[in-house]
BALOBA-1460 file (C-alpha; in Angstrom, 3 decimals):
// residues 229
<rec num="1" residu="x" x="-22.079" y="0.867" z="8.159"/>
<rec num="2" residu="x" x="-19.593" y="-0.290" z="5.649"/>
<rec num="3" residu="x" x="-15.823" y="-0.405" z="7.867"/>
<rec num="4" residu="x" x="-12.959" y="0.132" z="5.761"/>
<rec num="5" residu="x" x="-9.582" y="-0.952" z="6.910"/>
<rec num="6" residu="x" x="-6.240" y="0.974" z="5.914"/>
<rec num="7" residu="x" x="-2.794" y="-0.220" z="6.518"/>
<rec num="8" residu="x" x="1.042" y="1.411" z="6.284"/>
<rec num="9" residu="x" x="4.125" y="-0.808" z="6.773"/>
<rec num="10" residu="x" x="5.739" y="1.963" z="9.232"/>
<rec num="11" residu="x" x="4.187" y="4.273" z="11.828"/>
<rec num="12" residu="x" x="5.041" y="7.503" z="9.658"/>
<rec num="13" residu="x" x="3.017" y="5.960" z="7.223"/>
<rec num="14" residu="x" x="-0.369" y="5.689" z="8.994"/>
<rec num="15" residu="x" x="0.375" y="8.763" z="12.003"/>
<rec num="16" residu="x" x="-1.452" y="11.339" z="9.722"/>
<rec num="17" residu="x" x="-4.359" y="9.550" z="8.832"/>
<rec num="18" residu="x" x="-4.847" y="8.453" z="12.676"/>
<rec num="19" residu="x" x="-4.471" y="12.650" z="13.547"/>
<rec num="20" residu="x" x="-7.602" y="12.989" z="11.138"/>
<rec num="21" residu="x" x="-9.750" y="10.091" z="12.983"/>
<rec num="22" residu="x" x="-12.951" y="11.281" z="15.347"/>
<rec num="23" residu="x" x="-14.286" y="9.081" z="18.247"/>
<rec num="24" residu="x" x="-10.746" y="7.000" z="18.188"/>
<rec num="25" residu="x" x="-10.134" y="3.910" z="20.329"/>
<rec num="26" residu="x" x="-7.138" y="1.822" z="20.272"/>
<rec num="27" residu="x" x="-7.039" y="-2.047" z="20.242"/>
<rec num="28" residu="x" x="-3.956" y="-3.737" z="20.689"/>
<rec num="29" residu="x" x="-4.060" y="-7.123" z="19.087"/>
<rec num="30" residu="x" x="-1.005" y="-9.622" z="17.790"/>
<rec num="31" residu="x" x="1.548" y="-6.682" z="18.146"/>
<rec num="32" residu="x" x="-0.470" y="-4.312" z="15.712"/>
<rec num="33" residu="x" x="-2.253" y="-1.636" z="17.443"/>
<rec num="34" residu="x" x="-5.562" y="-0.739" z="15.414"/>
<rec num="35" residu="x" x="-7.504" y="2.552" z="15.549"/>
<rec num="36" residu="x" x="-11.174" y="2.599" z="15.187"/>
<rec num="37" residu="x" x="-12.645" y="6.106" z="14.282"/>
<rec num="38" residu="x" x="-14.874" y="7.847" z="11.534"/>
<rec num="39" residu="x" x="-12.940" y="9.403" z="8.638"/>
<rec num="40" residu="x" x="-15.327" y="12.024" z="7.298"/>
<rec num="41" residu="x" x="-18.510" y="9.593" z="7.109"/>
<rec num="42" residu="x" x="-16.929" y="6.677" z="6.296"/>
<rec num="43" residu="x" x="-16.093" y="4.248" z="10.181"/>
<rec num="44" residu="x" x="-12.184" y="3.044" z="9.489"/>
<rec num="45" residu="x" x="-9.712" y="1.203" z="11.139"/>
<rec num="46" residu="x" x="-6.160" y="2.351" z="10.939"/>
<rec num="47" residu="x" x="-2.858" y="0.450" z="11.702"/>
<rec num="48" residu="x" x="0.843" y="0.122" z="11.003"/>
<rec num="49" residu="x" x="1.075" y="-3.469" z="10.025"/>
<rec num="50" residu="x" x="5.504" y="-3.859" z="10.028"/>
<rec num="51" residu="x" x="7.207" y="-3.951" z="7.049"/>
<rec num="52" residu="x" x="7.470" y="-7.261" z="4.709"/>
<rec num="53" residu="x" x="5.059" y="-9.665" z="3.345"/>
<rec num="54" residu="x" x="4.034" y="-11.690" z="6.636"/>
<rec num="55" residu="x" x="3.417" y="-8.468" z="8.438"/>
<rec num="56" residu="x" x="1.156" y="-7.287" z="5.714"/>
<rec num="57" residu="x" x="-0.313" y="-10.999" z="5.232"/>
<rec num="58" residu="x" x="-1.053" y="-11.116" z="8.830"/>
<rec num="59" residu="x" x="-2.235" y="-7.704" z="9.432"/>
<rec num="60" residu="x" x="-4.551" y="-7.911" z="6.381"/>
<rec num="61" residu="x" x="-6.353" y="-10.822" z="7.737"/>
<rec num="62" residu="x" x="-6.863" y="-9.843" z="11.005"/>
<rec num="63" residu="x" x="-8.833" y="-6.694" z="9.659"/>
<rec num="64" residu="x" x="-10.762" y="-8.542" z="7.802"/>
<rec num="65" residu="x" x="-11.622" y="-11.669" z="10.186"/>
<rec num="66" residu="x" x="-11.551" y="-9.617" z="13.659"/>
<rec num="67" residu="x" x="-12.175" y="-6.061" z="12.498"/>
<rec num="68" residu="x" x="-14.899" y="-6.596" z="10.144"/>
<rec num="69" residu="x" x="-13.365" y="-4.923" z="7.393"/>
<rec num="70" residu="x" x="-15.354" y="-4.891" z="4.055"/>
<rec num="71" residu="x" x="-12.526" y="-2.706" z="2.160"/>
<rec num="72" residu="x" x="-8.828" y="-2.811" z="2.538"/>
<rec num="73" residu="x" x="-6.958" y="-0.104" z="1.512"/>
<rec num="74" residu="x" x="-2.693" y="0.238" z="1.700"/>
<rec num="75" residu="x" x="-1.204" y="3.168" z="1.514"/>
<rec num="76" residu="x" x="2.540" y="4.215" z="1.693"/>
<rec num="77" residu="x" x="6.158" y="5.052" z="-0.266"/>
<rec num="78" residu="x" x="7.668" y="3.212" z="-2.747"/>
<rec num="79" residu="x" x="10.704" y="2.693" z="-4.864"/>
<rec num="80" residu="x" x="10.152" y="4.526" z="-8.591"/>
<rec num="81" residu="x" x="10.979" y="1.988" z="-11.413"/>
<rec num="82" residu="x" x="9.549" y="4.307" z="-14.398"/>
<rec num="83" residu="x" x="9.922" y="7.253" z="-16.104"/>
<rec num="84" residu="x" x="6.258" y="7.817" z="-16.531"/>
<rec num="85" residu="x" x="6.317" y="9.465" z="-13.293"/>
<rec num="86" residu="x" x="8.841" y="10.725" z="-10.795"/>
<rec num="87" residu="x" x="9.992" y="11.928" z="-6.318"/>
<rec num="88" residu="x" x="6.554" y="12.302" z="-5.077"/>
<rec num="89" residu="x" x="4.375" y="10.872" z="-7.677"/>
<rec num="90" residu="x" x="1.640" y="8.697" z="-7.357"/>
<rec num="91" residu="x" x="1.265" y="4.829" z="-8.456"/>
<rec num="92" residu="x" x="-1.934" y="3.080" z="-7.933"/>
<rec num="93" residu="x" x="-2.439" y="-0.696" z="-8.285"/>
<rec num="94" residu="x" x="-4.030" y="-1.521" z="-11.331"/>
<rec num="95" residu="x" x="-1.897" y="-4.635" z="-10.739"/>
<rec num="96" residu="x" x="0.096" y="-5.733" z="-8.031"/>
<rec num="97" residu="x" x="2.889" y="-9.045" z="-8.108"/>
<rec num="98" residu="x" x="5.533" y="-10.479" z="-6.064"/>
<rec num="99" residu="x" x="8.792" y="-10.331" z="-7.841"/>
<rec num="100" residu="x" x="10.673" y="-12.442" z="-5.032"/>
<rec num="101" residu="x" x="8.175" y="-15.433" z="-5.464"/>
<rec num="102" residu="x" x="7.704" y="-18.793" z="-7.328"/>
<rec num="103" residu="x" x="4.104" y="-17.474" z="-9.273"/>
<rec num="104" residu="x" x="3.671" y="-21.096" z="-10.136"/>
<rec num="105" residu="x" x="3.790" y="-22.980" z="-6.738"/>
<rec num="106" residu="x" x="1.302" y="-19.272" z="-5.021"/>
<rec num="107" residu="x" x="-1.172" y="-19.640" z="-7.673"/>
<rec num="108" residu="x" x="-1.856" y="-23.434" z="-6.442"/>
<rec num="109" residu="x" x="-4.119" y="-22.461" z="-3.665"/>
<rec num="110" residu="x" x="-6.871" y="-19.531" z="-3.419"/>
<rec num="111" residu="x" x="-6.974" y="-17.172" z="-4.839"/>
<rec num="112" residu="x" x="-5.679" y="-19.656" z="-7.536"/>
<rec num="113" residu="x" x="-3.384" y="-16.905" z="-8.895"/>
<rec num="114" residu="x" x="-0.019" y="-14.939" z="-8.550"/>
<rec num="115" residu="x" x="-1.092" y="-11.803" z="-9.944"/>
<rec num="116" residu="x" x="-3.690" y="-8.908" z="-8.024"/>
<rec num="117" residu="x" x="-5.879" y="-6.765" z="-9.761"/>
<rec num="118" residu="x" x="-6.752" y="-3.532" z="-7.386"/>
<rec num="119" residu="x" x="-10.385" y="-3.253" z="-7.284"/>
<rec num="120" residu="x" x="-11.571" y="-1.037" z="-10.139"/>
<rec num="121" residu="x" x="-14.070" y="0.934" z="-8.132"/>
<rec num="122" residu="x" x="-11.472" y="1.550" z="-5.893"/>
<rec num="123" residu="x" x="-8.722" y="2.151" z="-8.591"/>
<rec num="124" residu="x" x="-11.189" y="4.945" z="-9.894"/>
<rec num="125" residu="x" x="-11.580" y="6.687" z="-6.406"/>
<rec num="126" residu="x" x="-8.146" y="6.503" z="-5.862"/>
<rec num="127" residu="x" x="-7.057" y="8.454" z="-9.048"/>
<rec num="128" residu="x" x="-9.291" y="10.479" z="-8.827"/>
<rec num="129" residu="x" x="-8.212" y="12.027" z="-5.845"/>
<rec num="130" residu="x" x="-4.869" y="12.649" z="-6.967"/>
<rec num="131" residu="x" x="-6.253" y="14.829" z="-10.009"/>
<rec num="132" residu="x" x="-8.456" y="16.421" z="-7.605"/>
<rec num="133" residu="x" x="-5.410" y="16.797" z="-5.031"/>
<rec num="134" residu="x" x="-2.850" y="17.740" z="-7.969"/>
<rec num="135" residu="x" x="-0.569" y="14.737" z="-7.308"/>
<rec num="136" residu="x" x="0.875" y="13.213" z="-10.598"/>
<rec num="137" residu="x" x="-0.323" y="9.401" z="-10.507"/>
<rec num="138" residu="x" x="-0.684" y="6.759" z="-12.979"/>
<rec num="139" residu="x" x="-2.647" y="3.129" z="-12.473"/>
<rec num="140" residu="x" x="0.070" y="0.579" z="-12.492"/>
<rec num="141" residu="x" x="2.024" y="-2.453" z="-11.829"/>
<rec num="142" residu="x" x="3.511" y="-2.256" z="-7.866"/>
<rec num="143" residu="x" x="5.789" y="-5.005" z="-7.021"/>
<rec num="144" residu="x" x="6.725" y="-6.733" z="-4.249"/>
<rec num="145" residu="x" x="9.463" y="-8.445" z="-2.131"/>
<rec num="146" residu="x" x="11.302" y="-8.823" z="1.597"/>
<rec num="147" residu="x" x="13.988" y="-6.647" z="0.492"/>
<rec num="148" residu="x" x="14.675" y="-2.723" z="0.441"/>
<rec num="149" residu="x" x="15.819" y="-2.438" z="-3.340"/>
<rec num="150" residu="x" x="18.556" y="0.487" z="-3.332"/>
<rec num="151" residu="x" x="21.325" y="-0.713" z="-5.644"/>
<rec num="152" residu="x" x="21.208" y="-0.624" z="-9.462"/>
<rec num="153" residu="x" x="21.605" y="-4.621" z="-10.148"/>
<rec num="154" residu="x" x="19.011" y="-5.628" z="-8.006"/>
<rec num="155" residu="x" x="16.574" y="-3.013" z="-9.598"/>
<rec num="156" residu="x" x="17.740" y="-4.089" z="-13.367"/>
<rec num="157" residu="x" x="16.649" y="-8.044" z="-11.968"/>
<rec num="158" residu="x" x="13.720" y="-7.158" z="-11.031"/>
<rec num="159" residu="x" x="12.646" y="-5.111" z="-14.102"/>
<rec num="160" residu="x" x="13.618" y="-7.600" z="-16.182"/>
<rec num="161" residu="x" x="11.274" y="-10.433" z="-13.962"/>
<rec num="162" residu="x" x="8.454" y="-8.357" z="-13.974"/>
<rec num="163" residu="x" x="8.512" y="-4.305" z="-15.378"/>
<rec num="164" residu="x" x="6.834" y="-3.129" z="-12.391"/>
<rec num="165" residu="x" x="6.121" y="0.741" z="-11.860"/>
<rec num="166" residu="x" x="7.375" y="0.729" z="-8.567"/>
<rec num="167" residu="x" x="8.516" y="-1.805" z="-6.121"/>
<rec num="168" residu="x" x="7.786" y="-2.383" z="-2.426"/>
<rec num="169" residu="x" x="7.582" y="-4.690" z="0.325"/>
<rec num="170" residu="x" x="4.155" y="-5.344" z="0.891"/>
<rec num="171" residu="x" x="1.567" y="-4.637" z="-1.377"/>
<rec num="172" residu="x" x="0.991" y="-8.155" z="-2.869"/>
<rec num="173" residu="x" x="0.787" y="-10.002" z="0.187"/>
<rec num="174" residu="x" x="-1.796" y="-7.597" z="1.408"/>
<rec num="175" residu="x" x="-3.592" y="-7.965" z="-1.939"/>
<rec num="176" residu="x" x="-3.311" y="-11.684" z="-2.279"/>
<rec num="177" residu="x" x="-5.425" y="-12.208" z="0.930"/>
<rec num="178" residu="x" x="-7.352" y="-9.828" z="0.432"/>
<rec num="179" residu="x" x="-8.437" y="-11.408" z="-2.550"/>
<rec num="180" residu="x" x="-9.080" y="-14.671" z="-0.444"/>
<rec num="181" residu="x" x="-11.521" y="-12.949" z="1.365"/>
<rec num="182" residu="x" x="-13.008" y="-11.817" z="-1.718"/>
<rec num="183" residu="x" x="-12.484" y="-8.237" z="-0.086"/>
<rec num="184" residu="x" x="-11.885" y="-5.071" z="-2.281"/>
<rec num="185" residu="x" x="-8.933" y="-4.006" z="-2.361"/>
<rec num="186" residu="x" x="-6.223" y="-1.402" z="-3.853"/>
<rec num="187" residu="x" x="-2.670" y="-0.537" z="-2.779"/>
<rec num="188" residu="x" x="-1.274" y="3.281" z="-3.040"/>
<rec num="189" residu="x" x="2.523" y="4.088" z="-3.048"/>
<rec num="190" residu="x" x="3.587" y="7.766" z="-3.380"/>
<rec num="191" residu="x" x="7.236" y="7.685" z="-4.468"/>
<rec num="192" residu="x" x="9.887" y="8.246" z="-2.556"/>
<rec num="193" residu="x" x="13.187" y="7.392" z="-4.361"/>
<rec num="194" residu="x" x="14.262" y="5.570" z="-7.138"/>
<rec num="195" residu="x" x="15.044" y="2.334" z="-5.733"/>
<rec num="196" residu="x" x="18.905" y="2.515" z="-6.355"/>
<rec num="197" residu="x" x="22.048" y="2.955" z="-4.143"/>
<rec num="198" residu="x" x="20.667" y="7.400" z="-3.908"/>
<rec num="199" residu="x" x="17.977" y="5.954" z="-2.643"/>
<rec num="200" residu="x" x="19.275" y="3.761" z="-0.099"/>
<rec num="201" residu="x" x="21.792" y="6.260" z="1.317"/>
<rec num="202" residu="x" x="19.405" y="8.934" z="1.931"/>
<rec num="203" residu="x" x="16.681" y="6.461" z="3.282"/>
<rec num="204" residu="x" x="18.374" y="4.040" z="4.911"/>
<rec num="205" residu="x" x="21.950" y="5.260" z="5.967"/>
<rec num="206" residu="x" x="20.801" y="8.983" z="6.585"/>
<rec num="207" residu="x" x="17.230" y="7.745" z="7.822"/>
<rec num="208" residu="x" x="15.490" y="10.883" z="5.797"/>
<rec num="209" residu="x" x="11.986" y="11.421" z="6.781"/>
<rec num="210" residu="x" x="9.514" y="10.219" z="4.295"/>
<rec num="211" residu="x" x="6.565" y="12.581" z="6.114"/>
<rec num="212" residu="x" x="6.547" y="14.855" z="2.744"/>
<rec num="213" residu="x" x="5.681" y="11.477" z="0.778"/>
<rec num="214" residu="x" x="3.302" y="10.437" z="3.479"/>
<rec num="215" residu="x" x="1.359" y="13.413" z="3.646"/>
<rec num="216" residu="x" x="0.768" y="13.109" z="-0.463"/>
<rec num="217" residu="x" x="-0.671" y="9.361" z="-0.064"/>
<rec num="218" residu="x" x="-2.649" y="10.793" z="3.148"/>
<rec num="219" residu="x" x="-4.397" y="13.619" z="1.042"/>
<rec num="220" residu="x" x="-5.317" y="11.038" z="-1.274"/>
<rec num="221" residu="x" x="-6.702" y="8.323" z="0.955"/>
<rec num="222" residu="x" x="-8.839" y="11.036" z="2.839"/>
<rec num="223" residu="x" x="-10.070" y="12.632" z="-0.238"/>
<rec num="224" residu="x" x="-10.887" y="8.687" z="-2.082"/>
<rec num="225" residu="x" x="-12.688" y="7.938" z="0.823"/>
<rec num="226" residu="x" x="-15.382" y="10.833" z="0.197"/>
<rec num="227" residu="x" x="-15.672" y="9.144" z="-3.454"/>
<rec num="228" residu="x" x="-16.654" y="5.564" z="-2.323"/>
<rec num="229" residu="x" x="-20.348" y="4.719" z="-2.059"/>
């Protein structure tokens, strides 16, 4: 049986989706526990990989090289950078990029690039769900970098670098080695601000729970999963 693994950068992101798992066990491993259970009919493994790019790097491989995972899927928030979409709409990674990184020097070794395509099976599934869950989504560019962006400057730089739909801390590291592996792979962010200084007081200073976020991006994984052969 196919194993598909899915990944959040914080616990909230990944708690729900562990509450759905059947016949769970937990293996600790390299400071990342991982759950093991069936979702549905499809077996997963489930973890909270730490926020930033070598969490995500690390995590991602270890699914893949100890867990067996055929399929990698991240899902979590993310800072809006459009106006296609808005607070607790959907992107999916048709593309995903660092915007913190020298492309040139990354695309020297495998996979001999800088810039991740999701999977387009996977893409598919994964909007799909959101009509089918009535979450506003689009397929788009997600970039990433080892910062929280929350003031208005830093958000205008990185627009101008790279026009991404949203921005994160994660998603392209997970992608890039997934794409190593020559694993599947797509990256969901449901947003949950708008990646200037609003956002950062009411994430970071006032430490707002993101659970209303999470449980849209949790719907959506659960309901992809049912669409995937």
């Amino acid at each position: 049986m196919e194993i598909i693994g899915i990944m959040g950068a914080m616990p909230d992101e990944v708690e729900q989706l562990c509450a759905l798992l059947d016949g769970v066990t937990i293996e600790p491993y390299a400071g990342v526990e991982y759950h093991r259970g069936m979702l549905g009919d499809k077996q997963v493994v489930v973890c909270c990989a730490g926020m930033g790019k070598a969490n995500a790097a690390a995590t991602t491989q270890v699914l893949i090289t100890k867990f067996g995972a055929q399929r990698i899927i991240f899902s979590g928030i993310a800072g809006n950078m459009t106006s296609k979409i808005g607070i607790g709409d959907v992107v999916v990674g048709k593309t995903v990029v660092y915007h913190d990184a020298q492309d040139d020097m990354i695309a020297q070794s495998a996979p001999f690039t800088a810039e991740y395509p999701g999977d387009e099976e996977m893409v598919k599934a994964a909007m799909a769900a959101c009509e089918e869950t009535g979450v506003k989504a689009i397929a788009g560019k997600i970039a990433t970098g080892d910062q929280f962006v929350g003031d208005s400057a830093t958000k205008a730089a990185i627009a101008a670098k790279v026009n991404p739909d949203c921005v994160e801390m994660e998603g392209a590291a997970v992608a890039q080695i997934a794409a190593k592996n020559n694993v599947p792979c797509v990256v969901l962010r449901a947003m949950s601000d708008n990646a200037d200084e609003a956002g950062h007081e009411v994430l970071v200073v006032k430490k707002f729970s993101i659970s209303e976020y999470v449980t849209t991006a949790t719907r959506i994984v659960a309901r992809m999963l049912e669409r995937l052969d």
